[in-house]
Backbone as CSV, one residue per row, in Angstrom:
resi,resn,N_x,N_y,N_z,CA_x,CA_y,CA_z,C_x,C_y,C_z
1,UNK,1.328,50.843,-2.833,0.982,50.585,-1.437,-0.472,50.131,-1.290
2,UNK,-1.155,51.015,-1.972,-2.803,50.206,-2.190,-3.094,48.541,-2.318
3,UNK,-1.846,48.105,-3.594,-2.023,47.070,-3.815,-1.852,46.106,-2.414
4,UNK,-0.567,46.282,-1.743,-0.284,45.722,-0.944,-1.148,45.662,0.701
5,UNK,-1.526,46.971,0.790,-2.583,46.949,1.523,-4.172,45.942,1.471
6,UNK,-4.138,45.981,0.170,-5.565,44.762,-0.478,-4.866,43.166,-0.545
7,UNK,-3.438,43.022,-0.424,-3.048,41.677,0.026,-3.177,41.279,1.062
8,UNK,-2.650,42.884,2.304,-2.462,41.855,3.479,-3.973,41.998,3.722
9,UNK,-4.897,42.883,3.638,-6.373,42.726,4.257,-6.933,41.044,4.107
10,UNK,-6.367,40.737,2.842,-7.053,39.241,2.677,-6.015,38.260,3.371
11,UNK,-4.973,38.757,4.000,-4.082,37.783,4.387,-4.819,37.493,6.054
12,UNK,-4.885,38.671,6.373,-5.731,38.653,7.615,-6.737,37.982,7.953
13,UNK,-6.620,37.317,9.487,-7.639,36.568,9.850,-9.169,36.982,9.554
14,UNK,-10.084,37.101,8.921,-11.224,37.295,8.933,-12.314,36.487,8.324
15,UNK,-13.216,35.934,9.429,-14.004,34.739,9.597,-15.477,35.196,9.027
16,UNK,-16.229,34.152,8.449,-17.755,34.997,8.153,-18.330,35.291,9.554
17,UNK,-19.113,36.340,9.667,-19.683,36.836,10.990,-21.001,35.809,11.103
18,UNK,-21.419,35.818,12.370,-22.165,34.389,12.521,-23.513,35.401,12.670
19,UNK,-23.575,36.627,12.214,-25.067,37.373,11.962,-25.286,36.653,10.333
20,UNK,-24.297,36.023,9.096,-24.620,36.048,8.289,-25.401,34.716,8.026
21,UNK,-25.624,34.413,9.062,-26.047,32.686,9.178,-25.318,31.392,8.737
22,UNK,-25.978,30.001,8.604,-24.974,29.381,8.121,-24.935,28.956,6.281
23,UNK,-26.098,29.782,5.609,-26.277,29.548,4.402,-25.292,29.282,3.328
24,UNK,-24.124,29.622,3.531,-22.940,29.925,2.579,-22.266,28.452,2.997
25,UNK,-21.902,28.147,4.209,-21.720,26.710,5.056,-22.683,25.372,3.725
26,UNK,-24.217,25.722,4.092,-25.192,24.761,3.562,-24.439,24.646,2.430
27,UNK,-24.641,25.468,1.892,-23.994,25.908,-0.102,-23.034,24.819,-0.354
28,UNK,-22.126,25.467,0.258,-20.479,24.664,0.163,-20.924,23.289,-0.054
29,UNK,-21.478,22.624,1.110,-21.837,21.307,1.744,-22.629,20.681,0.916
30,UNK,-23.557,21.381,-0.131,-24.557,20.806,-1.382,-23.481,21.060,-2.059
31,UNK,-22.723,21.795,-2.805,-21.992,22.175,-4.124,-21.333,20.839,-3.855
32,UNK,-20.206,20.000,-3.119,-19.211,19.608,-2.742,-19.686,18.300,-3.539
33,UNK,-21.050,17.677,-2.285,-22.082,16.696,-2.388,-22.123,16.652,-3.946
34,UNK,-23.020,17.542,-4.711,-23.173,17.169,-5.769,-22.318,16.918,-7.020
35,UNK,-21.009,17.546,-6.944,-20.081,17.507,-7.338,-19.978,16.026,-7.289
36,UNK,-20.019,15.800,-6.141,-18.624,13.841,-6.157,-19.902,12.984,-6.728
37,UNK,-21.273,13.303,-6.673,-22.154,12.568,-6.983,-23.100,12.272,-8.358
38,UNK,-22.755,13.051,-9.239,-23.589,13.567,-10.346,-22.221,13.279,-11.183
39,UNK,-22.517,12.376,-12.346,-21.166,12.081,-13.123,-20.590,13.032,-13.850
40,UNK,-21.756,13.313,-14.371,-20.963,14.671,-15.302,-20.210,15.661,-14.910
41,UNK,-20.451,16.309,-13.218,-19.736,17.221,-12.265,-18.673,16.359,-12.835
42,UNK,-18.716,15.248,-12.077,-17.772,14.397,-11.146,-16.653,14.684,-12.300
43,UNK,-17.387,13.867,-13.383,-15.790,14.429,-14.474,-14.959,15.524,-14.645
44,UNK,-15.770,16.728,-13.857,-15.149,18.075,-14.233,-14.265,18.456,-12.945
45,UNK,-15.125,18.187,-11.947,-13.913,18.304,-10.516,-12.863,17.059,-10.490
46,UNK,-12.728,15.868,-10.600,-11.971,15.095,-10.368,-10.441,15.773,-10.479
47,UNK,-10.370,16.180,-11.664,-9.496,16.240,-11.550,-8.382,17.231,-10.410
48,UNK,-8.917,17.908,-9.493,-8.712,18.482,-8.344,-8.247,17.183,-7.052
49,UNK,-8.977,16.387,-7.306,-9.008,15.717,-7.015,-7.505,14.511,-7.009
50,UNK,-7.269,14.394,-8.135,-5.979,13.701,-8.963,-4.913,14.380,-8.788
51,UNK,-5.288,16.295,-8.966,-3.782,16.775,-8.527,-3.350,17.146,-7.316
52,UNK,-4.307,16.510,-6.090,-3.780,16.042,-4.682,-2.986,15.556,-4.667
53,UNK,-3.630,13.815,-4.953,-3.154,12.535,-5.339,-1.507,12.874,-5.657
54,UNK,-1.339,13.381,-6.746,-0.158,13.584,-7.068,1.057,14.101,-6.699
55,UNK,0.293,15.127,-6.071,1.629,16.247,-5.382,1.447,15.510,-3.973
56,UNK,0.915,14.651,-3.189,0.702,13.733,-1.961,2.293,12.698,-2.179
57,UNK,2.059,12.423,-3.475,3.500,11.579,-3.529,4.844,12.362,-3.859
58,UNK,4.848,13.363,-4.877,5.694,14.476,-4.375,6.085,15.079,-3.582
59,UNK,5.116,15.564,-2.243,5.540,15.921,-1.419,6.423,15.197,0.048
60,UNK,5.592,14.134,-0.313,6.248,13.165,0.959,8.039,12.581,0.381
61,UNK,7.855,12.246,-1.328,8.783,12.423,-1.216,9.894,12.971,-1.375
62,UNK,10.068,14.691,-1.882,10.825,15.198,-1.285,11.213,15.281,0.170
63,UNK,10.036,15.123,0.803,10.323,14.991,2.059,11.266,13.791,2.860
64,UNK,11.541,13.267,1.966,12.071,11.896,2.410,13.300,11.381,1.574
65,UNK,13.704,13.088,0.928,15.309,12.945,-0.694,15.159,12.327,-1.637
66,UNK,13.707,12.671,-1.594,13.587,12.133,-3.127,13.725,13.345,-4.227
67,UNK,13.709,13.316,-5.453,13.565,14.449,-6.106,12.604,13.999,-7.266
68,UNK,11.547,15.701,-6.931,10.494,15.001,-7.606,10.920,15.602,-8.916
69,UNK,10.421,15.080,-9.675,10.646,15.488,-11.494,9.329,15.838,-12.663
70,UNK,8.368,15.279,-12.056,7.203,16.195,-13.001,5.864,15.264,-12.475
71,UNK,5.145,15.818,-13.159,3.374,14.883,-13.097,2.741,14.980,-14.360
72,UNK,1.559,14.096,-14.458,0.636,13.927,-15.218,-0.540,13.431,-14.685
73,UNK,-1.504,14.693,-15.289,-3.234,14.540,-15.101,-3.449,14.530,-16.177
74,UNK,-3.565,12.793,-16.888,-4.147,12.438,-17.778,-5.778,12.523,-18.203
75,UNK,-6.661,12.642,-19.416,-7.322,12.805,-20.336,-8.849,11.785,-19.546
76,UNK,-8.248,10.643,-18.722,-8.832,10.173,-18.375,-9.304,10.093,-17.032
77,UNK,-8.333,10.892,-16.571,-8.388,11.339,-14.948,-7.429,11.097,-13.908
78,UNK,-7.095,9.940,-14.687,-6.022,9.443,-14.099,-4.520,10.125,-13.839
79,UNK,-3.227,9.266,-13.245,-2.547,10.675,-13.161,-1.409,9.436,-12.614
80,UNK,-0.361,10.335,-12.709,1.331,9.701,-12.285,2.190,10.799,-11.917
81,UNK,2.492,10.748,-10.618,4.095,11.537,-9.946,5.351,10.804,-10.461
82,UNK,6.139,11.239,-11.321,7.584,10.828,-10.816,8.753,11.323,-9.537
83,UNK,9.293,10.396,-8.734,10.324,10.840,-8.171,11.620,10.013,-8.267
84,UNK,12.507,10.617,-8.359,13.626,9.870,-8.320,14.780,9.849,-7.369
85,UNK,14.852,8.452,-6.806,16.152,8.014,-5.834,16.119,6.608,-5.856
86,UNK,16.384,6.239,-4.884,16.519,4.568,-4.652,15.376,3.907,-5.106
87,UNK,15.505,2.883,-5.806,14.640,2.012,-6.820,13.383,1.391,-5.535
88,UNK,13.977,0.908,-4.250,13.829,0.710,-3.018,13.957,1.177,-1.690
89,UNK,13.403,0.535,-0.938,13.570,1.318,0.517,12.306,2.456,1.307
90,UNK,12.716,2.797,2.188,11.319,3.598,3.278,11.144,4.546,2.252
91,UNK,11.697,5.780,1.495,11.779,6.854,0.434,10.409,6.011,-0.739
92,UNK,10.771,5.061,-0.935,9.833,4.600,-2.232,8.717,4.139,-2.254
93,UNK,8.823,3.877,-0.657,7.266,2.558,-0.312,6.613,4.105,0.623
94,UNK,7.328,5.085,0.772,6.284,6.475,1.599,5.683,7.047,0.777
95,UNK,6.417,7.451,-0.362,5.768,7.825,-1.664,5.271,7.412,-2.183
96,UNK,5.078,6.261,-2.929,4.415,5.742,-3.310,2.928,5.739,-2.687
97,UNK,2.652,5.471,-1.130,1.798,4.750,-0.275,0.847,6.376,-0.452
98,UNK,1.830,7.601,-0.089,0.989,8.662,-0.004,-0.357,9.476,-0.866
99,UNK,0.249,8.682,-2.022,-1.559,9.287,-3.005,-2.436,9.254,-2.562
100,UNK,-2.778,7.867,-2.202,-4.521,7.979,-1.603,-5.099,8.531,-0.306
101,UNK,-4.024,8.475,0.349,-4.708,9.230,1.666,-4.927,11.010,1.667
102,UNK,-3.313,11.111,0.593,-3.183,12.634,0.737,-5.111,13.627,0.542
103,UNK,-5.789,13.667,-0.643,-6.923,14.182,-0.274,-7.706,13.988,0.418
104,UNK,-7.782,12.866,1.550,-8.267,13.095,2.726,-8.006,13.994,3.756
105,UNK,-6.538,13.979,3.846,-5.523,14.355,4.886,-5.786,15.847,4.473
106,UNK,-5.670,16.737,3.127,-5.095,17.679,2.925,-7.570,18.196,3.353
107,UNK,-8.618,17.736,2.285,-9.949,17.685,3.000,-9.839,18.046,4.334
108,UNK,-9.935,17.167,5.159,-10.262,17.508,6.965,-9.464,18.765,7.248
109,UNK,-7.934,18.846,6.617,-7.330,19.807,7.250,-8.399,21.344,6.755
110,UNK,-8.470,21.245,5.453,-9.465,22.383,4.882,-10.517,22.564,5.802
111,UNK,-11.534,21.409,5.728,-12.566,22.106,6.832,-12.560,22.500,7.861
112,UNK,-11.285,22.056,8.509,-10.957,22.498,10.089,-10.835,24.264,9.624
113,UNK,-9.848,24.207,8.846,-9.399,25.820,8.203,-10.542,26.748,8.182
114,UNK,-11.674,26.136,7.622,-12.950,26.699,7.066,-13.518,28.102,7.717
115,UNK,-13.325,27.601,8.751,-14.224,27.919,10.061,-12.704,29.130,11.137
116,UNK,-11.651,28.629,10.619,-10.540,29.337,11.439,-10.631,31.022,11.192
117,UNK,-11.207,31.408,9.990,-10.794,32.545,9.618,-9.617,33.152,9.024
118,UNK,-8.698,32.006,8.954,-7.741,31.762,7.953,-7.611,31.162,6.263
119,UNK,-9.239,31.391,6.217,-9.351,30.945,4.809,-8.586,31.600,3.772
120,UNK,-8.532,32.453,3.733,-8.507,33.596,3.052,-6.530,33.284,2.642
121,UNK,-5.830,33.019,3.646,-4.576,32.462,3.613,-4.548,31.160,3.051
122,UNK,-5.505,30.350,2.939,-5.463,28.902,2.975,-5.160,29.273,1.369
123,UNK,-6.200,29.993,1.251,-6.397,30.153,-0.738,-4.779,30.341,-1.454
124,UNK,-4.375,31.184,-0.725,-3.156,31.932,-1.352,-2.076,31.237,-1.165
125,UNK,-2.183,30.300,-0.145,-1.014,29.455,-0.077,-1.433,28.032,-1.058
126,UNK,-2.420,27.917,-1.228,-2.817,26.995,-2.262,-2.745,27.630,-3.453
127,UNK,-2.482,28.850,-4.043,-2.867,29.439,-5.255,-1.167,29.439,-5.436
128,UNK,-0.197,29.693,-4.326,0.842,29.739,-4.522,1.455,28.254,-4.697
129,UNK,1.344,27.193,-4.269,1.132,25.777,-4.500,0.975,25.264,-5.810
130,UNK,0.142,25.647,-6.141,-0.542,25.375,-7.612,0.692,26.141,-8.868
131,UNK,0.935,26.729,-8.586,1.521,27.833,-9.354,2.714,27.105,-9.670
132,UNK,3.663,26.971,-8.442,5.093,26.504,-8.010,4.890,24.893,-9.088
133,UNK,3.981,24.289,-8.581,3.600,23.016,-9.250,3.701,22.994,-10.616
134,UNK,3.422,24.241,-11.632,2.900,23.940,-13.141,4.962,23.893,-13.531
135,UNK,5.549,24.315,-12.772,7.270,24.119,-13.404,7.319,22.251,-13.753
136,UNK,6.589,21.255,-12.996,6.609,20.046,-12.927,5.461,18.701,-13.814
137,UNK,4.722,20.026,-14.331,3.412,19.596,-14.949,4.416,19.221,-16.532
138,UNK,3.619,18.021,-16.618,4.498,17.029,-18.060,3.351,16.725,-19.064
139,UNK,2.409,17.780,-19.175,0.991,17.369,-20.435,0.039,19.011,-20.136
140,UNK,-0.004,18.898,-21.433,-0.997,20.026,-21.574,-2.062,20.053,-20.721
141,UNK,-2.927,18.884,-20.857,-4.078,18.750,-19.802,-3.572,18.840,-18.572
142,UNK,-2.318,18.497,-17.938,-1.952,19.033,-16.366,-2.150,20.574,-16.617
143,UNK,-0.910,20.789,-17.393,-1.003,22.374,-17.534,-2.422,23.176,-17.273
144,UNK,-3.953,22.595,-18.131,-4.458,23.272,-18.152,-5.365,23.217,-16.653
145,UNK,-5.534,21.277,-15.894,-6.469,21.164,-15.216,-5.511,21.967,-13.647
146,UNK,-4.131,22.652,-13.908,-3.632,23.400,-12.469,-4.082,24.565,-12.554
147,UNK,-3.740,25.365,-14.318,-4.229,26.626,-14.283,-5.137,27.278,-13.960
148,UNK,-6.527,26.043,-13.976,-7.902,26.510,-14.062,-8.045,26.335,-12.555
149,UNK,-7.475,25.362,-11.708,-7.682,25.454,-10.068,-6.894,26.448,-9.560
150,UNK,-5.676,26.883,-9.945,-5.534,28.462,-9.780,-5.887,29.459,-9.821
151,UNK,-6.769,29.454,-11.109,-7.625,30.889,-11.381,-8.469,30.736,-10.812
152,UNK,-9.589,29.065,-10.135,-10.607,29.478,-9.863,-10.177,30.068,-7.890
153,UNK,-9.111,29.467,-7.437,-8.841,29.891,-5.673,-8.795,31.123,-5.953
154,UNK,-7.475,31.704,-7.054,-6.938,32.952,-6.996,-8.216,34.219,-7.167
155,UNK,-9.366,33.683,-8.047,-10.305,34.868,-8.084,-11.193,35.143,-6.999
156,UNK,-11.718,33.830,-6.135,-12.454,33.554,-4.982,-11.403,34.410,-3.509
157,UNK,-10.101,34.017,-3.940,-9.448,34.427,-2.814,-9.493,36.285,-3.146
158,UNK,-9.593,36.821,-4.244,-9.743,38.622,-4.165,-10.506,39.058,-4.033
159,UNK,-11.862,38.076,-4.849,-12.979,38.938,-4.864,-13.629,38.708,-3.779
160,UNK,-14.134,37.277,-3.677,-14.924,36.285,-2.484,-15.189,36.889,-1.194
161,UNK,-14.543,37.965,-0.803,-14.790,38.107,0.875,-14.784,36.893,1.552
162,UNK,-14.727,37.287,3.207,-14.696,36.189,4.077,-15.783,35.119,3.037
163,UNK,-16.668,35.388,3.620,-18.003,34.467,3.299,-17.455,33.242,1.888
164,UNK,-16.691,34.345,0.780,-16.698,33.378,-0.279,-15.009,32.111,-0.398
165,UNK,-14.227,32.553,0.326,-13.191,32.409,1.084,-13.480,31.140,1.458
166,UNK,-14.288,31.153,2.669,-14.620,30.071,3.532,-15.301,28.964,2.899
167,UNK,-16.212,29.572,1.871,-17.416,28.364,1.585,-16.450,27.518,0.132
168,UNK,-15.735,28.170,-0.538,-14.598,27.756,-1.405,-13.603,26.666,-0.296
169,UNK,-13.530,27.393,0.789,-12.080,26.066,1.180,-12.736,24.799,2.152
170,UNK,-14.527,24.980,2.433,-15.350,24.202,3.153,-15.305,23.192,1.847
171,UNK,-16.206,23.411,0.991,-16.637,22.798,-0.140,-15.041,22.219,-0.725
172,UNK,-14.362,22.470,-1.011,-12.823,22.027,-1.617,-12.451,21.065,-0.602
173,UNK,-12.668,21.068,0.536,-12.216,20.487,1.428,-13.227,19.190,1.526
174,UNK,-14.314,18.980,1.828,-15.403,17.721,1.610,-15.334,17.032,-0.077
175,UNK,-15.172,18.457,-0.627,-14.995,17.661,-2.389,-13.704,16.520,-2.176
176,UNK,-12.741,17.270,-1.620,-11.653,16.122,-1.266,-11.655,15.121,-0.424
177,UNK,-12.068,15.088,0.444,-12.440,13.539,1.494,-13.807,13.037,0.601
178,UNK,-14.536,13.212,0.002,-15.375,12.626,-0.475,-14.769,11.976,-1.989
179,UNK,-14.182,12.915,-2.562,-13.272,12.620,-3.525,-12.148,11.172,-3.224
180,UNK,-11.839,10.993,-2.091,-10.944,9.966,-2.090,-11.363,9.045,-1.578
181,UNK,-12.817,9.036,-1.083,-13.432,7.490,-0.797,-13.670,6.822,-2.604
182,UNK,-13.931,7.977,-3.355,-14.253,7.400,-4.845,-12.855,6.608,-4.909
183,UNK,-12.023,7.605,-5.215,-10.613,7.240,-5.985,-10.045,5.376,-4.740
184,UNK,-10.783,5.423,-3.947,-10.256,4.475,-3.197,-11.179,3.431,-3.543
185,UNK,-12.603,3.626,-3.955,-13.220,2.632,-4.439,-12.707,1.829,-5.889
186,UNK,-12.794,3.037,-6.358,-12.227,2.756,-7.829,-11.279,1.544,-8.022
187,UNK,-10.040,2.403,-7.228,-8.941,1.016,-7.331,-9.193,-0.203,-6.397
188,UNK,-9.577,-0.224,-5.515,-10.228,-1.627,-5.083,-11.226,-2.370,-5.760
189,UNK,-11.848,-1.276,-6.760,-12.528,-2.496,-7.493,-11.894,-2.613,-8.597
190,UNK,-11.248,-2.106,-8.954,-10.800,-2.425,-10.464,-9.376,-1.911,-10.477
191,UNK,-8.500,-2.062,-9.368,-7.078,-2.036,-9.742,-6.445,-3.118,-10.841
192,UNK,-5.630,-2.208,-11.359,-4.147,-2.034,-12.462,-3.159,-2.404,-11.936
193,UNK,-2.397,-3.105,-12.549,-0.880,-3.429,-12.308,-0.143,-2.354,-11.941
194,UNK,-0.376,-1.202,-12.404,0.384,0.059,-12.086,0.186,0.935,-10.979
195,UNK,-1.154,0.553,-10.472,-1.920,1.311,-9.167,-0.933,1.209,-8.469
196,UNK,-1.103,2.098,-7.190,-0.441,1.956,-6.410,-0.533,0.543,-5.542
197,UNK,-1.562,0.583,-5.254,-1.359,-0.850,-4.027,-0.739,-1.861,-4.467
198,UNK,-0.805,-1.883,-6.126,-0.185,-3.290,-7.073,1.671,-2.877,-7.039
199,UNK,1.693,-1.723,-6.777,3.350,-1.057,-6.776,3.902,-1.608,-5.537
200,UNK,2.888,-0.911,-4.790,3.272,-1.309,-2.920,3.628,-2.889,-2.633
201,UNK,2.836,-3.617,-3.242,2.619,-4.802,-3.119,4.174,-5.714,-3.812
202,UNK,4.343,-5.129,-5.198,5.677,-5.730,-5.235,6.664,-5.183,-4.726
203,UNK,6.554,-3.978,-4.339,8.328,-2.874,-3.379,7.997,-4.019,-2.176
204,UNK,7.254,-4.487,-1.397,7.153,-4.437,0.009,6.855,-6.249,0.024
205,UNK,6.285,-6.834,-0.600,5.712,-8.268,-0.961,4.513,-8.662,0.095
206,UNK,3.813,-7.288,0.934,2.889,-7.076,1.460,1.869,-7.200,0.572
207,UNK,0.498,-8.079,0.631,-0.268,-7.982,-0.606,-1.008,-6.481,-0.709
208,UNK,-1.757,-6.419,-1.811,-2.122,-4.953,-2.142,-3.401,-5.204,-1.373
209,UNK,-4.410,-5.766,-1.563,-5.851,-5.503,0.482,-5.050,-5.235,1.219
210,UNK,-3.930,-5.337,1.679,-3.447,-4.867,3.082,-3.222,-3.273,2.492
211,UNK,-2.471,-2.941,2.100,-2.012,-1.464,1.495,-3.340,-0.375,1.129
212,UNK,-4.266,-1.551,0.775,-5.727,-0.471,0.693,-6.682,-0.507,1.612
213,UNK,-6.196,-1.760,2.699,-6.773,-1.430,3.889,-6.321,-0.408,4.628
214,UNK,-4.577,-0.283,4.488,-4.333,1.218,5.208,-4.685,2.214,4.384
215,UNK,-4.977,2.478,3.146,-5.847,3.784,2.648,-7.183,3.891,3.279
216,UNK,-7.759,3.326,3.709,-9.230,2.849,4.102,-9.702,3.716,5.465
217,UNK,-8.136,3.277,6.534,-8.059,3.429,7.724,-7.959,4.629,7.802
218,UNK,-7.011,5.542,7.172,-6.557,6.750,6.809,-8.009,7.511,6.640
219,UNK,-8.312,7.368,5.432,-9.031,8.331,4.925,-10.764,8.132,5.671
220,UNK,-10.791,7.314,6.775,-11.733,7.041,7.365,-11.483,7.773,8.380
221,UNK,-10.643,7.994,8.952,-10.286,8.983,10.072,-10.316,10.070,9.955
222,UNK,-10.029,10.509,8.599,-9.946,12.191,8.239,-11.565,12.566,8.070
223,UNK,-12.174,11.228,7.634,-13.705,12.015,7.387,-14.215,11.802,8.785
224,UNK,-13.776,11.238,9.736,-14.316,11.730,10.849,-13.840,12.815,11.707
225,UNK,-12.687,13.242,11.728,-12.398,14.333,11.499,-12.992,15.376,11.307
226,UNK,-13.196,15.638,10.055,-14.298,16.677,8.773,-15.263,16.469,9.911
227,UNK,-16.144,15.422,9.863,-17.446,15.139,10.274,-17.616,15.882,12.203
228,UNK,-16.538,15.421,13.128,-16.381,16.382,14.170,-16.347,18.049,13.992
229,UNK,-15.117,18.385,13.056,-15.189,19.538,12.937,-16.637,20.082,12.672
230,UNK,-17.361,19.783,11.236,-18.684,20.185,11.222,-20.177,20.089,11.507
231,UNK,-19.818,19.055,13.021,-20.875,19.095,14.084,-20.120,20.043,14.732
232,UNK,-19.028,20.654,15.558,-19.048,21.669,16.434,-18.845,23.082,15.389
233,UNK,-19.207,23.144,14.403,-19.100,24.506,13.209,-20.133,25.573,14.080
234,UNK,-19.510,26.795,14.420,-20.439,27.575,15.323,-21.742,27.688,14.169
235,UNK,-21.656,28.080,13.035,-22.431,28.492,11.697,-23.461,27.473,11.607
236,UNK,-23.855,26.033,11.856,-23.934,24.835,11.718,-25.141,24.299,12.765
């Protein structure tokens, strides 16, 4: 009963108190920053980054009868969802389309969270996420780059208190909208036949600038988004 009592306490709404100032806020907001900016980070978070990306096209398309069948977070950072149904059609061109926006989309929603006092849930439903996910992981390096974003929510979400809770799903959350202006640069400057927009482009015969202009649009909205939410941040 102890145990369960120390679940739901963290399941419970509880927000950092605004006597503790907004220092833990600042933190997040430098950690995040330097992360997407400093290469050597950059190599080590990305891949958080990639296993958005991935489960973004998994999720939409199960959502849409597809069935997803595994992933890969390759060595290089890079990464591939499989799903399988119709070769064609709305199911293939949703999934497909959903990688790049998803860490924007899933970012803003985090920082909105940040501040809810529902962090603390955010973790555990992401720790439970992560978890459910490694049945689908198709490479050791997936295996290892889910385990290690599991252990690092799952320890932040027991030990962390509010304070560490929040500044974990603030910072995770900007790492990701900042994270997908990269991953969106990247392939606009140097897309692959295999990228998505080059996929989109032959499912749909829409050229691929149009397809990464709607990533553009997307993930420009979510960082304004983010950016509203943390001008009205009471902490802030």
């Amino acid at each position: 009963m102890d145990v369960l009592s120390e679940v739901w306490a963290r399941i419970l709404p509880q927000a950092p108190d605004v006597q503790d100032g907004p220092w833990w806020a600042c933190a997040a907001l430098a950690a995040a920053l330097l992360a997407v900016t400093v290469p050597m980070v950059w190599t080590r978070v990305r891949p958080a980054v990639t296993i958005v990306h991935e489960l973004g096209h998994a999720i939409v398309g199960m959502l849409l009868g597809r069935r997803f069948t595994g992933f890969v977070v390759s060595a290089d950072m890079s990464g591939h969802a499989v799903t399988v149904g119709p070769r064609r059609g709305f199911g293939r061109v949703a999934s497909t389309w959903a990688g790049y926006p998803a860490p924007a989309v899933i970012g803003a929603l985090l920082v909105q969270l940040a501040f809810s006092g529902f962090a603390g849930l955010v973790l555990l439903v992401g720790v439970l996420v992560l978890l459910g996910s490694l049945l689908f992981a198709r490479s050791l390096h997936t295996l290892t780059a889910v385990v290690l974003a599991a252990a690092l929510a799952g320890a932040v979400w027991w030990w962390g208190g509010p304070i560490g809770a929040a500044g974990l799903v603030l910072g995770g959350g900007v790492l990701l909208l900042l994270g997908a202006w990269r991953h969106l640069g990247a392939v606009m400057s140097g897309g692959r036949r295999h990228d998505d927009p080059q996929q989109l482009a032959e499912l749909t015969g829409a050229p691929a600038w149009l397809w990464n202009g709607s990533f553009l649009l997307v993930i420009a909205a979510c960082t304004g988004w983010g950016a509203l939410v943390l001008m009205d941040a009471p902490l802030l």
